[in-house]
N, C-alpha and C positions, 0 to 999 in steps of 0.2 A: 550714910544712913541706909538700914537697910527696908524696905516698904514693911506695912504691918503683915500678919502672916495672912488674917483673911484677905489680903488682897496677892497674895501668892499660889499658888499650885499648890499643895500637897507633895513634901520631897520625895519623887521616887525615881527610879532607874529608866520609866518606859511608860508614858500615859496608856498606848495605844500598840497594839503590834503590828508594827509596817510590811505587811505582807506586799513583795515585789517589789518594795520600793529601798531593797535595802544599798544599791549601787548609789543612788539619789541621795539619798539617806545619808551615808558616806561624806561623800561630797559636800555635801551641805554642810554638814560637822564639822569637815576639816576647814572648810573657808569659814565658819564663824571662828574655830578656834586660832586660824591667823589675825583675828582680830575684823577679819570682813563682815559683811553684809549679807541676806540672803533674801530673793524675793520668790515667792512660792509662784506657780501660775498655772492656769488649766481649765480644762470646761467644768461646769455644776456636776456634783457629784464624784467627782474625780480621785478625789483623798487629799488634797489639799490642808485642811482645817487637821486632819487627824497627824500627816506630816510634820505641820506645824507644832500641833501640841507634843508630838513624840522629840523632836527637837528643840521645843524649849524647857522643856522636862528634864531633857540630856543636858544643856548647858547651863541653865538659869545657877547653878552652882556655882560657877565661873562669873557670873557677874554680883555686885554688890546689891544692885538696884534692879528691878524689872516694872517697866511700865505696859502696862497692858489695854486692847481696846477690842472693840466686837462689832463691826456696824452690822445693822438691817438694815433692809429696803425700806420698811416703813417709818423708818425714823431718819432718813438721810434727810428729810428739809429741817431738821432742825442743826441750827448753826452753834458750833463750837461745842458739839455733843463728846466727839472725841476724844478732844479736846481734856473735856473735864475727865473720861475714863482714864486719861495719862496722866495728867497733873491733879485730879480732884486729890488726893489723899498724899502728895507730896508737898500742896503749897504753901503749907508753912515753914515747909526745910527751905523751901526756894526764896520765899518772896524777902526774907532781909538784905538776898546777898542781892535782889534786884534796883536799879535806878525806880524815882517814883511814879515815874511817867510808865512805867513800863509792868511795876509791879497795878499801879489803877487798870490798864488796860487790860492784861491776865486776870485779877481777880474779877474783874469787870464780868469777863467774856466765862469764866469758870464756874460766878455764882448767878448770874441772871440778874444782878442789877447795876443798875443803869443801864445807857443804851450803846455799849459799845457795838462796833462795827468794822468790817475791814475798810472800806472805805473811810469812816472816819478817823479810828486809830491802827490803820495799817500798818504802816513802818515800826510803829510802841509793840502791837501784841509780836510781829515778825521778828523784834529784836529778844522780847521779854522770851517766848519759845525758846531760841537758843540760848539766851542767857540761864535760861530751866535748866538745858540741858548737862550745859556747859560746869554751873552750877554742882549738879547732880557729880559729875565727870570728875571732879575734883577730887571728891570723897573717893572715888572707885568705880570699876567699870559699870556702864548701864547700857543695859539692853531693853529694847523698844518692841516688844508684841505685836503686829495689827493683824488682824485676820477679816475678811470680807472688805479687803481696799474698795473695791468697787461699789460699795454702800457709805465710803466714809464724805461725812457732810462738805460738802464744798470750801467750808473755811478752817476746818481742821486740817484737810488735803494742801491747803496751801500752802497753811502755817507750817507744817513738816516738812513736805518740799521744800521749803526757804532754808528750813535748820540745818536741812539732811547735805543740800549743795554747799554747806558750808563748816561744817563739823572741822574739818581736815584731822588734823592726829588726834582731835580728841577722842577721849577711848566711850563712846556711842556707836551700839551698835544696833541694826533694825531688822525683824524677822518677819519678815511681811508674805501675806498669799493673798492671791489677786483673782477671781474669776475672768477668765479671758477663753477669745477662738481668735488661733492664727497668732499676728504679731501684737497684737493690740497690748501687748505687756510694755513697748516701747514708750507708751507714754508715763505708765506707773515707774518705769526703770530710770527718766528721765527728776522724775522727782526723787530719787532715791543716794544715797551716798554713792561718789562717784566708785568706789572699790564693789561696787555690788554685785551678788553673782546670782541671773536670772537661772531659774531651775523650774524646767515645763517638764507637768506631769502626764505620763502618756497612759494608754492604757494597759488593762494588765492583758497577759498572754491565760489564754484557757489553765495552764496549771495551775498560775496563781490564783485564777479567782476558785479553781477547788478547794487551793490553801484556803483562800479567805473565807469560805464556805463550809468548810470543814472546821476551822476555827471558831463561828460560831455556833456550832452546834446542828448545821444543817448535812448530819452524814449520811443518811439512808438514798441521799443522791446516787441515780444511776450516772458512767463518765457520760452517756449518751445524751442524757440531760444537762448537766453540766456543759457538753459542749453546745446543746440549742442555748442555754443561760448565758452561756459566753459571746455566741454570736446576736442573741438578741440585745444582750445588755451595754454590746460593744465594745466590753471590757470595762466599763467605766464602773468600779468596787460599790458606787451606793445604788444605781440601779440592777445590778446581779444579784446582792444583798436583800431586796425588796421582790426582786423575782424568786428569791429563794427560798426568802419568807413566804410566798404567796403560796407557792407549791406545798411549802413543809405543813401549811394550815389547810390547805388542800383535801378533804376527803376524796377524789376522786384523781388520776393524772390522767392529763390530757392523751388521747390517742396518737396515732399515731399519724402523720400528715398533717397533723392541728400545731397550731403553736401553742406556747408558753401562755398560761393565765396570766395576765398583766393586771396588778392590784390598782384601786383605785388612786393612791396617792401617785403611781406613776402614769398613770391615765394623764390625771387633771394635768401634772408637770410637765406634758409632753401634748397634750391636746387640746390644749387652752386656743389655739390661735385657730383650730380648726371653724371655731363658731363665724369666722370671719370666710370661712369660703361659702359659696353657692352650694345648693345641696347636689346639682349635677357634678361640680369640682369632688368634692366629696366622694360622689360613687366613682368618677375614675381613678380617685385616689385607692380606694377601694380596692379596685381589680388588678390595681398597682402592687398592691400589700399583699394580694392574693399568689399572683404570679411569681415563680420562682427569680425569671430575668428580664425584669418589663420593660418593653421597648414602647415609642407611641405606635410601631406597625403592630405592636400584641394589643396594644388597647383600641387601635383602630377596626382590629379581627373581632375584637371580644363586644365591638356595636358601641364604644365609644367614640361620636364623630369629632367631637372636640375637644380632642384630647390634648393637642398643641396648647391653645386658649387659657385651658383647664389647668393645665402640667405647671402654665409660665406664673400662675396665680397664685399656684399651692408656693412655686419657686421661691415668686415675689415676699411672701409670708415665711419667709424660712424652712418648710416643709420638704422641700423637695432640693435637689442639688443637680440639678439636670448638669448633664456633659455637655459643653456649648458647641463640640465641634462630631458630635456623637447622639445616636438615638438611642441610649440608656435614658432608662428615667431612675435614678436613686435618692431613695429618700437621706433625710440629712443626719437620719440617726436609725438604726434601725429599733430604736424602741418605738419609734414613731408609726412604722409599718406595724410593728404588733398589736400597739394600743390599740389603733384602728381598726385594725383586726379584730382586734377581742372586744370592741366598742358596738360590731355589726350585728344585728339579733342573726339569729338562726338564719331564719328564710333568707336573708340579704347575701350572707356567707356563700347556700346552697347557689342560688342562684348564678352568683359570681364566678364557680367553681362549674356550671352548669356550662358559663358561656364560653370560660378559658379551654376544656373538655373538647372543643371545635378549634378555636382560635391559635391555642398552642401550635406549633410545630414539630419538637418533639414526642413520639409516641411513650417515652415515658411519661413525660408530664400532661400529654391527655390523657393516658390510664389514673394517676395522681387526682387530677378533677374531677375526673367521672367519680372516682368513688365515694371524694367529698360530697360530689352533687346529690347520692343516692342513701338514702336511707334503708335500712335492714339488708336483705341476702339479695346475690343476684347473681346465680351463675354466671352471667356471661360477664357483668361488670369482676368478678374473681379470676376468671379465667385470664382476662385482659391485664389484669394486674400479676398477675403471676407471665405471664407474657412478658412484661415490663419490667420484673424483679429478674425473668432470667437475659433480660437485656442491658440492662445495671449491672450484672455480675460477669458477663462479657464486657464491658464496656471498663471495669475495674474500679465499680463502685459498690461495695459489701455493702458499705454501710446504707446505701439508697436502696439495695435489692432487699436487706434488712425489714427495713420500713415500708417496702410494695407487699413484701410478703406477708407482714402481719396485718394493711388492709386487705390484701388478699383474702386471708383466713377471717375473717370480720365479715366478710361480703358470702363467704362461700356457704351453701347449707348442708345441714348435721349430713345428710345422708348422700352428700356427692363422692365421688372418684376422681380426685384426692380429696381426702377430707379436711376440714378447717385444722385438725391437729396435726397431718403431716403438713399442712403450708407455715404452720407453727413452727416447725421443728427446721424447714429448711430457712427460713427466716433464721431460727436460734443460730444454725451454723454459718450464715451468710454474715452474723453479729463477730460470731468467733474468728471470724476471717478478717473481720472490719477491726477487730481489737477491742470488742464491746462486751468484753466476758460477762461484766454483771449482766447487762442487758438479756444473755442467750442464758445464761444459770437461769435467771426469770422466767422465761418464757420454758423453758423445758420441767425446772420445779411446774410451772400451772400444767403443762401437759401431764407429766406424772401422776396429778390429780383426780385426773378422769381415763387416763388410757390403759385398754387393757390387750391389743393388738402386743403380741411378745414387740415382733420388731419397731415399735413406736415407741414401747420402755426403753429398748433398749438403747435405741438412737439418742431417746433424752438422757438416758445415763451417757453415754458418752459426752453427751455436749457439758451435762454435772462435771464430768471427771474433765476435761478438756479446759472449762473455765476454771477450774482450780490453780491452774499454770503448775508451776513449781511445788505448790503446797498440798500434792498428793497426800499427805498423812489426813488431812483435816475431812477429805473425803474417804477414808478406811472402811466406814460404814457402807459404801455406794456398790463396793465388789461384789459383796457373795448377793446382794439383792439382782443385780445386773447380770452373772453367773444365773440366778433362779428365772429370771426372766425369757435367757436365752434357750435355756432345756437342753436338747442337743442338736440345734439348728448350726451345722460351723460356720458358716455365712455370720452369725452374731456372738458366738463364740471366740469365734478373729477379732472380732473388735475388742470383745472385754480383754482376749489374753493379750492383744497388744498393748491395754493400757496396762497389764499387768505386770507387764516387760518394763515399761518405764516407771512403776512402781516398783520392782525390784530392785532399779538402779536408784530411785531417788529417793526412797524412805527405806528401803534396806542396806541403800549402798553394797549390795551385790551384784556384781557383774555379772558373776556367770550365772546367777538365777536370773539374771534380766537377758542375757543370750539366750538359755534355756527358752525361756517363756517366748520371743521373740523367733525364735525359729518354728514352735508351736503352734504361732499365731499365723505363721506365715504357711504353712503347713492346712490349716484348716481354712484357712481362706482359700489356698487353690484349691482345696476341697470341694469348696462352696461356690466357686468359679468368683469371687470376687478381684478381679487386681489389683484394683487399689487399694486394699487391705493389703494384701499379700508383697506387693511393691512396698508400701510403707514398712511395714512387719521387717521383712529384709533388709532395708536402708536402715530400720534401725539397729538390726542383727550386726549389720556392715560397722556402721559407728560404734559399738559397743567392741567389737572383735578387734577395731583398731586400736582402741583404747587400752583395750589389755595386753596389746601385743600378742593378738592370736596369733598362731599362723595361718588360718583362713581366711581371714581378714578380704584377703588380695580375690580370692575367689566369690566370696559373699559380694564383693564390691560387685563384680562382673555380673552375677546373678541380679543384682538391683537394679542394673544398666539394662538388661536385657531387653527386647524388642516381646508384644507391645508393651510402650512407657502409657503412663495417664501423665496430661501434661499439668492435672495436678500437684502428685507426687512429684513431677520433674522438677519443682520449682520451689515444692513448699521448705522449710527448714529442717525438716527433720527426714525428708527425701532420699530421692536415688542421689541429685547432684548435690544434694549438703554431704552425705557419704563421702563423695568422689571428690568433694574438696578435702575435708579433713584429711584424706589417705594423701591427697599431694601434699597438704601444707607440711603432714610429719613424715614427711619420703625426702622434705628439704626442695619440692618445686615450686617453689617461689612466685615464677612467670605464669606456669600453667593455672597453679592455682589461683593468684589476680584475674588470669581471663576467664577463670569457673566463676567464681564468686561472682563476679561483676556482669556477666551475663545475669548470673538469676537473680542478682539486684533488680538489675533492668526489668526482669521478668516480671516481680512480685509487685515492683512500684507499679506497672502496666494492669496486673491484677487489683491494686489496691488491696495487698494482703498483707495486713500492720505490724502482725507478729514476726513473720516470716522479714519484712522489711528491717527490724528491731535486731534482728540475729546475724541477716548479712550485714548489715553494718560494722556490725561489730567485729565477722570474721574480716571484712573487707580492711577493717584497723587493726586485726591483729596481723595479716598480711603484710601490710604498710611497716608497720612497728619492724616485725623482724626482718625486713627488706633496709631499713635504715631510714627511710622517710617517715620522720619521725614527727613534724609538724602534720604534715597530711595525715597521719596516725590519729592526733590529737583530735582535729575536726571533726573526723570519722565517729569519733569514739562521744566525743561530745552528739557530735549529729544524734546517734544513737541513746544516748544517755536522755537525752530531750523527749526523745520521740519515745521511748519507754517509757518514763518519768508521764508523760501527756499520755499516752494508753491505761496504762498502769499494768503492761505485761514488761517481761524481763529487765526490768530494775537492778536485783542481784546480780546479773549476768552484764550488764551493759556498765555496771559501778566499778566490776571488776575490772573491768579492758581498761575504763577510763582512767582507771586508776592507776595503771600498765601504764597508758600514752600519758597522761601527766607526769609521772615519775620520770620518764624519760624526755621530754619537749616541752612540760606547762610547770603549774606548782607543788612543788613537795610538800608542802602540808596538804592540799588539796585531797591529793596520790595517799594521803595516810588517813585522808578522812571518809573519804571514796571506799578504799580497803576496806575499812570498819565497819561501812552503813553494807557493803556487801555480803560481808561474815555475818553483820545482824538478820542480813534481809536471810540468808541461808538457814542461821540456826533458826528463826520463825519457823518458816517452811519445814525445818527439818530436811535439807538439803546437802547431805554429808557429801556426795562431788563437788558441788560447788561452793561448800563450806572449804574443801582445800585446797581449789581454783583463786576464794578469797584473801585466805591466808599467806598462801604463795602472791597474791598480787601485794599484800601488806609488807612480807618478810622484802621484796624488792624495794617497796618503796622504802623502808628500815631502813636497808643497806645503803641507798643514793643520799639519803639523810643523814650518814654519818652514824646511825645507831647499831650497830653491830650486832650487839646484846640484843637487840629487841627484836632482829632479824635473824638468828639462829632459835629466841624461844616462838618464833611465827614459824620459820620452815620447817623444825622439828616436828612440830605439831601436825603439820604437813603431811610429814614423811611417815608419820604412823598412821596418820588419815586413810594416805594410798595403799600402805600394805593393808590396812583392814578392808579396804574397799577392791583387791587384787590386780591394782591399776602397777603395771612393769613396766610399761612402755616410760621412758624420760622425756621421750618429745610431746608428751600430753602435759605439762605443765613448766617443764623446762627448767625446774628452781635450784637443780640439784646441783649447780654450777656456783647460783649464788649463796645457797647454804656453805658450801664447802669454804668459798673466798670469807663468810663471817665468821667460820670457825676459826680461818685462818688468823684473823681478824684480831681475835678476843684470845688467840694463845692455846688454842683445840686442832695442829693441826693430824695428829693422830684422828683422831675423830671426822674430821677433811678428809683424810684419804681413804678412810672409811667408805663415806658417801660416794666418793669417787669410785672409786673398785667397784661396787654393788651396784651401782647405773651405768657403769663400761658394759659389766657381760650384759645384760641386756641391752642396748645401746650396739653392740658391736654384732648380737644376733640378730636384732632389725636394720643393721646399717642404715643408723641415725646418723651420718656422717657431722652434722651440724651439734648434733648432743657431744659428740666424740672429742669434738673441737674444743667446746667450752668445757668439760671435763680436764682436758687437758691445761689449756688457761688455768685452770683451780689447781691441777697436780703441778705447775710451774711455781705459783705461790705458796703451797708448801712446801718442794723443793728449795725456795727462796728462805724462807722459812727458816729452815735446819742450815742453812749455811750452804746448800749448794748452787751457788751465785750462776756458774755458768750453762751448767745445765738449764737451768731455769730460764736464761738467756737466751740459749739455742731452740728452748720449746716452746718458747711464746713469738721468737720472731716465726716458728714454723704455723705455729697456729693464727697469728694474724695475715698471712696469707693465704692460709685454706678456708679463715672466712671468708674474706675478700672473695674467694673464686665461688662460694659456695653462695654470695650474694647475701650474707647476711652482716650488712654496713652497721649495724649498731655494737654488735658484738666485735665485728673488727675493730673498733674505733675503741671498744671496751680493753682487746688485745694491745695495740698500738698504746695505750695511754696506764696498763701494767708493765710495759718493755720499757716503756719513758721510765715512768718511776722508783723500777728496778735499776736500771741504769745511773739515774740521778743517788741514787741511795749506795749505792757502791761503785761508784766513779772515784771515788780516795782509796777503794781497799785493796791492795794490791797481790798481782798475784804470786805464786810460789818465786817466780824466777823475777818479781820487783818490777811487775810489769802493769800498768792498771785494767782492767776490765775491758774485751771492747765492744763500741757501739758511742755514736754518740749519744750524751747526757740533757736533749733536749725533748720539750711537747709539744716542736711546731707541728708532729705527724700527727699527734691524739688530737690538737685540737685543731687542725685540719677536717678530720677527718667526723670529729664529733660537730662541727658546725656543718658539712655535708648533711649532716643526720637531720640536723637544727636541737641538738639534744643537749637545751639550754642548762638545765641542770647537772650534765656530765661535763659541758665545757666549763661552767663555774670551777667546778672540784678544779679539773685540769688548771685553770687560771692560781687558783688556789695555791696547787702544788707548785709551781711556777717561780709564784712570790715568795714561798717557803725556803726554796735551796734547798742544795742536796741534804738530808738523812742519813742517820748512820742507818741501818739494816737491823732488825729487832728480833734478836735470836729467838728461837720458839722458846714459849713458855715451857717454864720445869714443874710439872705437877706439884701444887703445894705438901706437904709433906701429912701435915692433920687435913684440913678440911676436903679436899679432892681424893683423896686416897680414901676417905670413909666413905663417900659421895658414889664411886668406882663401883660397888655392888649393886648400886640401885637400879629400876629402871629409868629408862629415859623421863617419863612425865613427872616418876617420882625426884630424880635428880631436878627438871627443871623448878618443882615447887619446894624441896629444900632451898635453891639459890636465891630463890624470892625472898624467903623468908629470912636467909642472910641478909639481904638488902634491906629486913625491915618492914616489905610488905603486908597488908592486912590479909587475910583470905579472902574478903570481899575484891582486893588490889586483883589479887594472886588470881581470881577465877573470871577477871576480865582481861588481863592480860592473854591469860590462855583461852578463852573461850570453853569454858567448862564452866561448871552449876560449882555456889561454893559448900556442899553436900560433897561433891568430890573432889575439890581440895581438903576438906575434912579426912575423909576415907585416906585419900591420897598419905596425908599426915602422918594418919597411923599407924602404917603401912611401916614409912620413914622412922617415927618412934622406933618401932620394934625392931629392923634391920640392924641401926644405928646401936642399938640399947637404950635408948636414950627417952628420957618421957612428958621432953615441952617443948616450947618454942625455943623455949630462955638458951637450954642446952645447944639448940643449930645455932643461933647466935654466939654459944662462946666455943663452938667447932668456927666460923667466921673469926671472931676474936683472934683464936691460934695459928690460922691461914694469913692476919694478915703482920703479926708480928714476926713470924719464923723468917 
């Protein structure tokens, strides 16, 4: 029987979208779908209920029958409420097959008459329950709903506990969520089917609750808000939710030093127990809430005498979580501390903040209460706070010098020396350091509004263009205003033409106009006597020159280096020592390079500089990767991917690496989905470098997935990318190894040796020694190729040695595991004088050598090939004689988007594949018409046709 539909869900795919809970989520699924049990559990507000409904939405399909029940608190003394919400609308199917002693006591207990009771008919209703059940089970599987167990009436609770220890194979299953803290699920688990699998909901992590927040509609969030919502909410999704709602109704946001406005229904839910303390408890709860890290020595400074007394009360009441063996006092929730907070009128607030001002010990956080304590302007309370912001930014806290700076500017009057708009501004950049772009865009748009000082515009243009990240186009308008601002002061001039140097590079993708520009900048800054303009300017002159394979490159580096350094520059990412790594990593120093990078890791994390944090990471995993430490790659890169992801600076950049270390040590779908969101995040931006940084990390992943095809139309695209962008150097993306091995691949090796030749001469004029190598690898598989077995033999055993020495373990492991396979594939073919091949025909070296790495997905293949056995050798393709021979005029994009459409593709297919507007597979199309002669689709298809019958 299946229940009526209104007492069913609505069939669909997803009640709820389970934002962060999709690992749980998982899990969950698959132990119902073995037939298990599942018990939800977690504190109020957690996501509990909304879990449940997303999982019984997903299965209830799978079961015949669903019984369903809801408890409240205000209805749990009524007996056998439950009860009737499982069996009310069943018990007619049930009660014939029931005994009648069993069937009186059920209906008894389901419709309210007579006076059944567990006491009285205990053993009847306990047996009739299961016989329900059992019943039920006959027909088809049943599944049992309950949500809010901790509300279910006492003799419903029991009656299911009895069923549930005794089901055994019958096919009943129960999808239960439990309000609970700590273990206290034990005893709900105990009443539950012995197969059951306890599943505690934790909180979410800051990103998720921006998903969850952004999901509903709350997006004009700054992350810097977002991150107070997170920590005040404790991660728990319905209190964030309510904080977010509060803010978004909000006409006004709170300043800065203030907390989060706490709406009333979180108030009452979190402050209810308060009416139960003294009002003296109270106000040391207070100064508790006030205080950044309250001790009882702070509440005893701050003229609280009975703060012990007081503390052990609020304790007693669940309020407080005191450390037994420790003088913190933390409260038990931090919504709790907020509420509080935002419960206190005005003057109570000041006051508190008046007396912590003294009491504190840190000189930040008495600057912090002084100037909650003070109302309107107050030079010297500004002064002190700006004292304190540049004590925070020594100390490697942006984001805290951030927020000193803008009470600063609040406190300071129109007409001081600094003025309220320059502590603005250094505020905005203290945001940009902190990784708070929206935050410092904010604050520099409001200064923009009123300031007419050139060098104050200008500054705030900067901080415009600086929080842009990547997506300089979207800022195009900011230039010639920021240009008009400066006049011809070169001191501000430096700034705009530096940002115009990396506008060159990343929305024109010209190199040499972003050299040009960046020599300019750096040029007018020591004009203007600034260095740290001028240092910046060069480092990035330096990184661009290496890129293209200047040959100044080596000299610009030296110039960057030069004495005096600002240990700004020295450390930030786009610096003298980001410079001086890049030139090692593609010189092939390996060692040096780990000990550059890893120092200014060290540096920036000491800084607290997020951005810059986001980028070593990642060089620190691209490091690791070509080193052969491939798992340690992996972390690296994830590390990175998180901590960009939670900023929301270099995403595109840090999707790419991880993409790189997945393909090589984690999962290949992952490494292909990675890829993708990074070419998207690029083309948004308009990011044509790291549109072919993306690409090239997708064509690799292709290639370790077995896709070949998909991997020559990714690199190609690549490889036009960098000649339009006049990028020579091969060790700046590295792909042209793997391009060539998919050409080989797919039957192109003409076109392999292509690629190869063309990244030799440059390669051999930088002495790339490591590019040289894997070139080489490539020219052994087309070698291999055409039939010349031994050749190919003698230059991959030479080139897996020159990785080795050259310290690059992955690509060695990459050589060693083409020498196996080459060997196993013509270990039968014998030579002129009837002699077989030599070397042996095994992959205990590849996969030796690729588990060194940990590069689980390269030892697979290897494993693979293994079980396979030798291979004949697969002479190179013979150009088809119709379709590839008419294909031969075209150009490369134009060829890739013919073969699509052999295959059948749409143009909407055709222009995701390539990462092109489908406007220009159109163009593209007609281009191919006219070449060909030819004037449709139909016709590339029956050129296909003739290709595959000849």
């Amino acid at each position: 029987m299946t229940v009526p539909r209104d007492f069913q869900e609505p069939p669909r795919s997803r009640p709820d979208v389970v934002i962060g809970r999709e690992d749980l989520f998982t899990s969950a699924r698959e132990q119902l779908g073995r037939g298990g049990s599942v018990l939800l559990h977690g504190p109020a507000g957690i996501g509990k209920s909304t879990v449940l409904r997303a999982l019984a939405a997903d299965y209830t399909g799978a079961a015949r029958t669903v019984l369903r029940c809801s408890a409240t608190e205000s209805e749990s003394h009524l007996p056998f409420l439950a009860l009737a919400d499982l069996f009310g609308l069943v018990l007619d199917d049930v009660s014939g097959a029931l005994p009648a002693a069993q069937r009186t006591a059920l209906e008894s207990a389901l419709t309210g008459r007579g006076e059944s009771t567990l006491q009285r008919d205990g053993l009847a209703l306990r047996l009739a329950v299961l016989s329900a059940l059992r019943t039920l089970a006959a027909k088809g599987p049943v599944l049992v709903v309950a949500d809010d167990l901790q509300w279910l009436d006492a003799a419903s609770a029991e009656l299911l506990g009895f069923a549930a220890r005794r089901l055994g194979d019958t096919p009943v299953q129960m999808l239960c969520a439990v309000r609970t803290e700590g273990q206290e699920y034990d005893r709900h688990l105990r009443a539950s089917p012995p197969d059951t699998l306890a599943v505690r909901l934790g909180p979410l992590s800051r990103t998720q609750v921006s998903a969850l927040l952004d999901h509903r509609g709350y997006t004009p969030l700054s992350r810097s808000t977002i991150r107070d919502i997170h920590r005040t909410s404790g991660g728990n999704p319905l209190f964030a939710l309510e904080l977010g709602r509060a803010l978004a109704e909000s006409p006004t946001r709170p300043r800065p030093g203030e907390p989060l406005p706490v709406p009333t229904s979180l108030r009452a839910l979190v402050l209810s127990r308060l009416e139960m303390l003294s009002d003296e408890a109270r106000r040391t709860l207070l100064v508790a809430s006030a205080g950044a890290r309250p001790t009882l020595a702070l509440l005893h400074a701050a003229g609280r005498e009975h703060a012990e007394a007081e503390t052990a009360q609020a304790a007693a009441l669940g309020l407080l979580a005191t450390e037994p063996e420790g003088p913190a006092v933390r409260f038990a929730h931090p919504l709790i501390s907020a509420a509080l907070y935002a419960e206190a009128p005005a003057r109570e607030r000041r006051a508190v903040h008046a007396a912590l001002s003294t009491a504190a010990s840190d000189p930040i956080e008495r600057a912090r209460h002084l100037a909650l304590a003070t109302s309107g302007t107050d030079p010297e309370v500004a002064a002190r706070l700006a004292e304190a912001g540049a004590l925070a930014r020594d100390r490697g806290a942006p984001s805290v010098a951030a927020s000193l700076g803008l009470l600063a500017a609040r406190h300071t009057p129109a007409d001081s020396t600094p003025g309220p708009d320059e502590r603005r501004l250094q505020a905005a950049e203290d945001a940009i350091t902190a990784g708070e772009a929206d935050l410092a865009r904010d604050i520099a748009r409001d200064v923009l509004t009123r300031a007419s000082v050139p060098a104050e515009r200008v500054r705030a243009w900067m901080v415009v263009i600086e929080a842009a990240g990547q997506a300089l186009g979207d800022v195009d308008a900011v230039f010639p205003q920021a240009l008009a601002d400066a006049g011809d002061d070169p001191r501000l001039l430096a700034l705009v033409h530096y940002q115009l140097a990396w506008r060159g590079l990343v929305v024109e993708g010209d190199f040499a106009e972003a050299r040009q520009e960046a020599a300019h900048a750096a040029e007018l800054a020591a004009r203007g006597e600034d260095r740290r303009t001028e240092l910046m300017a060069l480092s990035f002159q330096a990184s661009t020159e290496t890129l293209m394979g200047h040959p100044g490159a080596p000299e610009t580096v030296k110039r960057a280096l030069k004495e005096p350094q600002d240990p700004y520059v020295a450390c930030h990412h786009n610096g003298a020592g980001s410079a001086r790594f890049r030139w090692l990593i593609m010189s092939d120093q390996l060692p040096e390079a780990r000990a550059t990078i890893t120092a200014l890791l060290r540096e920036v994390r000491r800084r607290g500089m997020v951005e810059s944090e986001v980028h070593f990471l990642r060089f620190l995993a691209d490091t690791e990767l070509r080193s052969g430490h491939c798992g340690r790659a992996l972390d690296l890169a994830r590390e990175s991917l998180r901590l960009a992801r939670d900023a929301g600076i270099g995403e595109g950049a840090s999707a790419m690496l991880a993409s790189l270390a997945e393909a090589s040590a984690g999962d290949v779908d992952r490494a292909l989905a990675l890829a993708r969101e990074a070419a998207d995040h690029a083309e948004v931006d308009g990011d044509q470098m790291y549109l072919s940084r993306a690409l090239a990390a997708l064509g690799y992943a292709q290639l370790v997935a077995g896709d070949p095809a998909g991997a020559v139309r990714s690199l190609r695209r690549v490889r036009e990318l960098e000649q339009g962008l006049g990028i020579n150097d091969p060790a700046r993306g590295r792909w042209h190894g793997d391009l060539a091995e998919a050409l080989v691949r797919i039957g192109e090796p003409g076109e392999a040796q292509d690629v190869i030749d063309t990244a030799r001469v440059h390669a051999l004029r930088l002495r790339r020694e490591s590019v040289l190598a894997v070139l080489d690898r490539a020219e052994a598989l087309v070698r291999a190729a055409r039939g010349e077995h031994e050749a190919a033999l003698v230059r991959l055993t030479s080139v897996q040695d020159r990785l080795g020495r050259l310290g690059y373990g992955l690509e060695e492991a990459r050589a060693a595991f083409a020498l196996a396979r080459l060997r196993a594939q013509t270990a039968a073919i014998p030579r002129g004088g009837g002699t077989p091949l030599p070397g042996p025909a095994s992959y205990d070296e590849a996969a030796r050598l690729f588990r060194r790495c940990r590069a689980l997905p390269w030892l697979r293949q290897v494993d693979a090939a293994a079980s396979a056995g030798p291979a004949a050798v697969e002479p190179a393709s013979v150009a088809p004689p119709v379709a590839l021979n008419a294909l031969e005029g075209l150009a490369s994009m134009e060829r890739q988007v013919a073969s699509l459409v052999m295959e059948g593709a749409t143009n909407r297919e055709i222009a995701a594949r390539l990462f092109i507007s489908v406007k220009t597979v159109e163009a593209t199309l007609t281009r191919v018409y006219r070449k060909l002669g030819i004037r449709s689709r139909v016709d590339i298809v029956r050129l296909a046709a003739g290709r595959r019958t000849t």
